[in-house]
N, C-alpha and C positions, 0 to 999 in steps of 0.2 A: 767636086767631081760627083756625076749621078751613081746611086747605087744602081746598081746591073741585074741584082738580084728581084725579081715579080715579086708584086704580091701574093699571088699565087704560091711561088714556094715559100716563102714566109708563112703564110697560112697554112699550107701544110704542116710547116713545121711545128706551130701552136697547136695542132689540132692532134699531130705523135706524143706531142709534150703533154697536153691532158690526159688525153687516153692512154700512154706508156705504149704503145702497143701500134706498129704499120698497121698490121691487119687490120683491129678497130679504128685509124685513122681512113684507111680505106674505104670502110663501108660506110663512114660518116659522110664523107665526101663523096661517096658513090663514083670511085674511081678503082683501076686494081692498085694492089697492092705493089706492084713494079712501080706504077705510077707515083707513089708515095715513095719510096726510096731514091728513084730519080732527081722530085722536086728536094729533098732534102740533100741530096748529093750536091745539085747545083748550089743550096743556099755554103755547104762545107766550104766547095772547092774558093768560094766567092771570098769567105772569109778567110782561108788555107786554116780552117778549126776542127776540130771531131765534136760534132753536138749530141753525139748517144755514144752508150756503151751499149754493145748487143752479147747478149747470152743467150743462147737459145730465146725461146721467146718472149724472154724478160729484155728489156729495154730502158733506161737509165740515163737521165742528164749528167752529162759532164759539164765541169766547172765551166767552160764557154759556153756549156747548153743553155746552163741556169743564169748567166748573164745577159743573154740575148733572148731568154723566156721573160727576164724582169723589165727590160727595154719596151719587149715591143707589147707584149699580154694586153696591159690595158688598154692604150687603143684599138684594138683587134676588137675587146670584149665591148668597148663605144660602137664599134661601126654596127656589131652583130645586136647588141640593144638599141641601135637606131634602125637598122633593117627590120628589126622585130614589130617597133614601137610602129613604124608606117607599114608594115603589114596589118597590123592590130588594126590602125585610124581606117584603114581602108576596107577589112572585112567587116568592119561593126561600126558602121559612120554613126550609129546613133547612141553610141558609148561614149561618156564622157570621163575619165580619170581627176577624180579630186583628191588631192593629198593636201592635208590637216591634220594638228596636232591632235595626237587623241584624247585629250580632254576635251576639247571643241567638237573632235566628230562622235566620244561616246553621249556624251551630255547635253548637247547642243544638237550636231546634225542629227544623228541617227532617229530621235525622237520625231522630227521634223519628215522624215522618209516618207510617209503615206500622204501629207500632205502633196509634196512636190510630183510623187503618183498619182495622183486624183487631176493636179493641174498637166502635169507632162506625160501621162500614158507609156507613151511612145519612144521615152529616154532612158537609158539603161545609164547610171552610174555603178563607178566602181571605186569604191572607198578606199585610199591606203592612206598609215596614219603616215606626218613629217619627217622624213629624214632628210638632214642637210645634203648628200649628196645625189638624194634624185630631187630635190629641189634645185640646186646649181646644177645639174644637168638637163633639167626641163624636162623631166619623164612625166610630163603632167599637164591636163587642158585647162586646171583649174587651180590653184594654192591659195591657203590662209597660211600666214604664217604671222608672226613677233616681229614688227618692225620691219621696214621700206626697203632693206638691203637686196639689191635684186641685180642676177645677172645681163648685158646688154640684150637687149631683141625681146623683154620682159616688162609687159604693163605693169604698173602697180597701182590700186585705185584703197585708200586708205577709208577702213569700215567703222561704221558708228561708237562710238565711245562706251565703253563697259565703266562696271564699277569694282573696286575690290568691296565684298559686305563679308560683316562678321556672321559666322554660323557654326552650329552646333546642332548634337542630334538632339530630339527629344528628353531619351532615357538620361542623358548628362543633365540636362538644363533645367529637368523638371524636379520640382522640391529642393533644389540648389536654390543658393541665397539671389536675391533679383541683381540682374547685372543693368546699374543705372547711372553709370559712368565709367568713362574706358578702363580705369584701375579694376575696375573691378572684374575685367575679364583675366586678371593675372589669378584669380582664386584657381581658377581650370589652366589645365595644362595646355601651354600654346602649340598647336602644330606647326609646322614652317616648311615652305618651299625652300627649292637645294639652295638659295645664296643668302638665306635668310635674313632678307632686307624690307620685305614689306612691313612686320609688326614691328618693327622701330621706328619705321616710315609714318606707322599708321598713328603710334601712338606720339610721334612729333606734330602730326599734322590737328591731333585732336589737342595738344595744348601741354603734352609732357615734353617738359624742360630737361630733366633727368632722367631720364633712363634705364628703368632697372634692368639689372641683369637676366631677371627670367624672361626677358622681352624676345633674348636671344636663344631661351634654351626649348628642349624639347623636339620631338623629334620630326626630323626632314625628310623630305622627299623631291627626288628628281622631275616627276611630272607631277601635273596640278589634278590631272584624273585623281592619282591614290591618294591626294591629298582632300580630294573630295570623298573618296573613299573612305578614310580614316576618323573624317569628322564623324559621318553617319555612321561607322560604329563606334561612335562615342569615346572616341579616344582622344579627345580637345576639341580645342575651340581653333575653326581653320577661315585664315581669310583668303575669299578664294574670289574668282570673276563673275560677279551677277548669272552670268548667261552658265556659265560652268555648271554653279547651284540651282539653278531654276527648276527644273525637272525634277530635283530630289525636293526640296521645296513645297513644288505642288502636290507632290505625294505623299509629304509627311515624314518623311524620311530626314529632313533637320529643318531646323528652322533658325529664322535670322535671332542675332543673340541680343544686337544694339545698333539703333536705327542711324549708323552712324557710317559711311562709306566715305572712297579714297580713291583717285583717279590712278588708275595704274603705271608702271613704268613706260611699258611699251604698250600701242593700240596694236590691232588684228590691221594686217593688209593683206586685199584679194591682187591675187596675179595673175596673170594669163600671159602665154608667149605670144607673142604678136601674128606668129604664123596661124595661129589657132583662133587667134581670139574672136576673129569675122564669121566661123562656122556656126550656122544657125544654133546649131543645140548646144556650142559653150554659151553662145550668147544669153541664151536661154536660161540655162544654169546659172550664168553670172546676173543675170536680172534677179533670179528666184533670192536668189542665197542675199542680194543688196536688199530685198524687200523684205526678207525676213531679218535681217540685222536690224531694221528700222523700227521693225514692230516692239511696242512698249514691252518689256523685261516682267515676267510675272504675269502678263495680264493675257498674253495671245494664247498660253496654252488652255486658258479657262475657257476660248471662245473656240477650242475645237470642236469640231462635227462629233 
């Protein structure tokens, strides 16, 4: 059977539910205040429930309020983040939204910014770093993200291969014994990302059989930014993604420990929703950012203007 009940007073009633309050659902809506009482009477009568408790002008979910708040809330707050997100495309067609992890956009893009300026004038991005669910919901003209997983109606174009390299700051590494074989990076304390799987990866892949235990220890971090962090102030030795380090790098702010690198778990893939992906200035965007992955690791930033 069809529900009887509009959107309309549904909506209504979301909008009494946040604000506590007809009056301020009222003037939100820019309707009177009778009006709001009305639409919420039809949505009661529909379900024969009481969805407020009214005291003077204090207002209160009852136990059917706050089950039929939990029901419908979130898609209400989807339709008003996609009315939002096509209001935005259309008063700023020359805004692009990229969201990337923030170690990619502090380390990586951000430095690259005047560049992409010089070439695109006329393009306004707007940086936010990854979160998984405005990436499964596509709040975005543009994504980098860890691996191919992608919601339907989502290009996925798979970007140039990083390295993981060892590094450390200066102050650590300088008058320290020479590190001239991977053992020998255990003298420094290892930093580790949160599932700390790469420096036993790394030091398998260079020819240890066994394992030591401090391969494991030491301390972790959830994103690879503060782990790029942490090495430049000298708090270990951190194996992190070529392009992550590059920037501190060329600045002197650490430098590589041992010339010795390791293909990562997961590669970076660029996304784009399909509905978006033909507008000139993602298009645009997704050329810039494929050419600057391409460009040799360490050497592009020496050749800026």
């Amino acid at each position: 059977m069809m529900l009887s009940v509009s959107l309309a007073a549904l909506r209504t009633f979301v909008e009494v539910a946040r604000l506590r309050s007809f009056k301020d659902a009222a003037q939100s809506l820019g309707v009177t205040s009778g009006a709001v009482s009305q639409q919420v009477k039809l949505v009661e009568n529909r379900l024969d429930v009481t969805l407020f408790e009214r005291s003077g002008r204090n207002v209160k979910l009852t136990e059917q309020g706050l089950r039929l708040l939990g029901a419908i809330h979130v898609p209400f707050e989807q339709i008003r983040e996609a009315v939002e997100d096509f209001d935005r495309r259309r008063s700023a067609r020359n805004v692009v939204r990229i969201v990337t992890p923030i170690a990619l956009a502090s380390h990586w893009l951000v430095p690259r910014m005047d560049r992409f300026s010089r070439r695109h004038p006329d393009i306004e991005l707007h940086i936010d770093t990854a979160h998984a669910e405005g990436v499964r919901r596509q709040l975005f003209d543009i994504a980098i993200q860890y691996g191919n997983e992608t919601a339907p109606g989502v290009e996925a174009k798979r970007l140039p291969s990083s390295k993981l390299v060892v590094v450390g700051s200066p102050q650590l590494l300088e008058g320290a014994s020479p590190i001239r074989d991977p053992s020998d990076c255990l003298k420094f304390p290892l930093l580790h990302d949160h599932d700390r799987l790469n420096w036993p990866a790394w030091f398998r892949a260079n020819g240890s059989t066994h394992l030591p235990a401090a391969s494991r220890k030491g301390l972790s971090f959830a994103d690879e930014s503060l782990l790029v962090a942490a090495a430049a102030a000298a708090q270990g030795l951190a194996l992190v993604r070529d392009i992550h380090a590059e920037n501190l790098l060329l600045h002197g702010r650490l430098k590589i420990a041992i010339e010795t690198s390791m293909e990562p778990f997961q590669s970076y893939y660029l996304l784009t929703p399909s509905l978006v992906s033909q507008r000139p200035v993602v298009d645009a965007c997704k050329n810039w950012i494929l050419s600057e992955m391409a460009r040799p690791v360490f050497l592009d930033l020496l050749s800026r203007p």
